[in-house]
N, C-alpha and C positions, 0 to 999 in steps of 0.2 A: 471332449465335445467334437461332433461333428466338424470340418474345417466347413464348409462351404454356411454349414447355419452359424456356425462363429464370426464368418463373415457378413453373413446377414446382418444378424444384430451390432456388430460394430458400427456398421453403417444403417439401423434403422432409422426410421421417424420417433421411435417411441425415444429412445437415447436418446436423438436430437432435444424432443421437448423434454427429456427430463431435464438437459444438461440448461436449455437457455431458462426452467424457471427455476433452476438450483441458483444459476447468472444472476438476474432478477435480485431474490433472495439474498445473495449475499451482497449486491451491489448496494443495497436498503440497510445494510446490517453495517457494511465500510464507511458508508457516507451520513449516514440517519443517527445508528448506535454507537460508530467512534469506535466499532472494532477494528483489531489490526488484520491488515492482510499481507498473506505470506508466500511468496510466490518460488518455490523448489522450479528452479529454471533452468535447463540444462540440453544438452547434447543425449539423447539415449544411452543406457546400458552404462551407467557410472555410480552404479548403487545409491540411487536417488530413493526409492520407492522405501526403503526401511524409515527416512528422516520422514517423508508426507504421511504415511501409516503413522506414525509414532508422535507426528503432531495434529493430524486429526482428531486426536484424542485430548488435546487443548481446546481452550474455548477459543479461537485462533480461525479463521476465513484464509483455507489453506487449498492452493492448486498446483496440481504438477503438472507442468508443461515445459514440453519443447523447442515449440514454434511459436511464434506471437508477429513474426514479419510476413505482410501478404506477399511481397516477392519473392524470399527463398522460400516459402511455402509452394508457389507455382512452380520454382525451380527444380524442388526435391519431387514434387506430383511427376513431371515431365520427365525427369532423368530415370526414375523409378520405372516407371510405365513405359518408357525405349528401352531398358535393359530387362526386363521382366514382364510385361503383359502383364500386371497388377495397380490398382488403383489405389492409393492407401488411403484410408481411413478421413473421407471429407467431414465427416460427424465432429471426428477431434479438432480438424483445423479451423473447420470455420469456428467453431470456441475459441482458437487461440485466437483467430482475428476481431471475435466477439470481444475476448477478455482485452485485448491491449484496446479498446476504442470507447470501454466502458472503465479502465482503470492504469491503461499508460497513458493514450492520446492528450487527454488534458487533465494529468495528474495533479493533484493539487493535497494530498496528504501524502503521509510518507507511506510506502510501499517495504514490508522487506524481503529482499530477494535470496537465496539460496542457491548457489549453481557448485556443482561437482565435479573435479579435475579428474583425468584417468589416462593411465599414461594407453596411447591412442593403437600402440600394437593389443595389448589386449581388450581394449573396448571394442575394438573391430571386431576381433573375431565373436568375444561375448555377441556383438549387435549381428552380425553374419548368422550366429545360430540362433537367435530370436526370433529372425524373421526366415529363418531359412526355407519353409513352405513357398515363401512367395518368391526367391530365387530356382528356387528346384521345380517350378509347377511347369514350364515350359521343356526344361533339361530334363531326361533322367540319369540318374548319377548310377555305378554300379558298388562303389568302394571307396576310400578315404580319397584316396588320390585323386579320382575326379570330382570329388567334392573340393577336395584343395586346388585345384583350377579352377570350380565355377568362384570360388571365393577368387580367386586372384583376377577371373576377367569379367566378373559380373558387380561385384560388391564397390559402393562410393567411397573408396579408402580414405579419400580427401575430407572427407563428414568431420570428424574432430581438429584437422587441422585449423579449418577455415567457420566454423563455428559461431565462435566469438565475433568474429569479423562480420560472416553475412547475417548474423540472427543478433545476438546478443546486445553487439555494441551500438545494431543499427538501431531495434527496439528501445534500449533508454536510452539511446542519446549518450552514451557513453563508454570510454572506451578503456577498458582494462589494462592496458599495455602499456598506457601512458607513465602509471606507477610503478615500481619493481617490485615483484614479487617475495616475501620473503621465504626463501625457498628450504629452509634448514626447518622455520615452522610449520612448516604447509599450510598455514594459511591467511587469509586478508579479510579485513573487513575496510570497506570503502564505500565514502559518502558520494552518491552524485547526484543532483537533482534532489528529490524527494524520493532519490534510493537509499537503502543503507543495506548494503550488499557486502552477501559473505563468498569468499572464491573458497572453496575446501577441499584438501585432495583426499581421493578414498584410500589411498593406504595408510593414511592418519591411525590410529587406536580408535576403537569404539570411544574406549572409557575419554579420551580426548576429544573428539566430536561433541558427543555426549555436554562435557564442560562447557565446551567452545558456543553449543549451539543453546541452550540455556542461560546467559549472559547476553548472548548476542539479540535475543529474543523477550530478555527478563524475564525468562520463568524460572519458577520458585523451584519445579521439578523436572527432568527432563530424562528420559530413558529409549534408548532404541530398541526397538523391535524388527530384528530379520525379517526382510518380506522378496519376494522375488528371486530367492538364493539361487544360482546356478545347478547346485549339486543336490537340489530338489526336482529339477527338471526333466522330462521324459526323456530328454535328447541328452541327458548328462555323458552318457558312456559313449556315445558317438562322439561329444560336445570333446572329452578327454582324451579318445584315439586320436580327434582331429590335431589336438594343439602334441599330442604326443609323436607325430609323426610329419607334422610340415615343416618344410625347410624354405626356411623365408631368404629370399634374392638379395643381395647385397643390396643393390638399388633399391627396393624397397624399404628395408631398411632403416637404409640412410636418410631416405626421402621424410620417413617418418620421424626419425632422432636426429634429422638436421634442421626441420620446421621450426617455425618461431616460436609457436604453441607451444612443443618441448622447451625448447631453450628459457622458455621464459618462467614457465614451472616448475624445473627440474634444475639439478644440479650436473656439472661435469661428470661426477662421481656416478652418479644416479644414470646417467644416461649413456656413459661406461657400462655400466653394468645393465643395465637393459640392452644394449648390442649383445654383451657377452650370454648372456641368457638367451637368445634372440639367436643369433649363429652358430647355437653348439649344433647344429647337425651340418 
């Protein structure tokens, strides 16, 4: 599709109203009918999009969203728009500040939440080629290498460090960090409020998600379906030069596998071995 009519419609009126009386609708359906709602919450580009597709197909009041804090929302508009000359997507966020003021602000049933762990070297770059239109639209690039610059001085690497902290913890009132993680299972389920929130990392098994998320949910059936895959994507062979060819800075890094986001998900072991995968060039 066209980039600039892709932009259009991300950001039309027509989206907008579908989205606030889809809102409506389900808010009638959560509070009236006593269905559950399911909120896939997350950081971008953490293979979220396969669990929302695959329980949309539940009888289940299910959103995937990012953002739900109006302050890091204004944050992330502002940082974006000084490094890029791009606006992101107001359609989406004013929904997230719709959805937390119609179903966090004054929560009073249970909520369950979903959020996706990903270790943050590779979510980056996945998120860098996602959106990489809106990085390149000011630069032109000629070849991998100046692509691996505009990543290194255009891209918010800090995005999955600080996460939890500015979006997450702020939004329910709760803060993840407080409990330890069990890191050999990869994963948590945790009560706070009228959350009952699952932390999941995606290099878990399918066939283990799959279990995990079906229990944690009570359904009877539960199967993923691949959606978003990487190595579907137009930009896949570029998307493979890139990560086949950059040589990641020591400081960076470290920066990244010395965070408390790692430490707190991850094993010694695990985060050994992500340096060492990480510095072979």
């Amino acid at each position: 599709m066209n980039k600039k009519l892709k932009d259009k419609l991300r950001n039309s009126w027509l989206r907008a109203v579908g989205f606030f009386l889809q809102d409506i609708l389900n808010y009638l359906k959560y509070n009236i009918l006593k269905k559950d709602l399911v909120l896939i919450y997350q950081m971008g580009k953490v293979a979220s999009s396969s669990i929302y597709y695959s329980l949309k197909e539940k009888n289940l009041i299910v959103y995937h969203v990012h953002r739900l804090n109006k302050k890091y929302i204004q944050e992330v508009h502002e940082s974006i728009y000084k490094k890029t000359g791009e606006v992101e997507s107001k359609v989406v966020d004013k929904r997230g500040i719709r959805l937390f003021n119609m179903f966090i602000k004054s929560n009073k049933r249970p909520v369950y939440v979903i959020s996706m762990v990903r270790n943050p070297i590779e979510r980056n770059i996945s998120a860098f080629f996602q959106n990489k239109e809106h990085y390149t639209r000011l630069v032109n690039y000629s070849n991998t290498e100046e692509l691996i610059d505009l990543f290194y001085n255009i891209y918010d690497h800090e995005t999955p460090l600080l996460w939890f902290d500015k979006e997450f913890n702020q939004s329910l009132n709760t803060d993840i960090y407080e409990t330890a993680f069990p890191k050999e299972k990869k994963y948590q389920i945790l009560k706070s409020n009228n959350y009952n929130i699952l932390l999941l990392r995606v290099d878990l098994e399918d066939q283990a998600k799959e279990k995990i998320i079906k229990e944690f949910l009570g359904l009877k059936q539960f199967e993923l379906k691949n959606k978003n895959v990487g190595a579907q994507k137009n930009y896949y062979s570029e998307y493979k030069e890139f990560k086949q060819n950059i040589k990641l800075e020591k400081g960076y890094i470290d920066k990244m596998l010395n965070s408390k986001f790692v430490k707190f998900f991850y094993t010694e072991n695990e985060i050994m071995s992500f340096e060492k995968e990480w510095s072979r060039n």
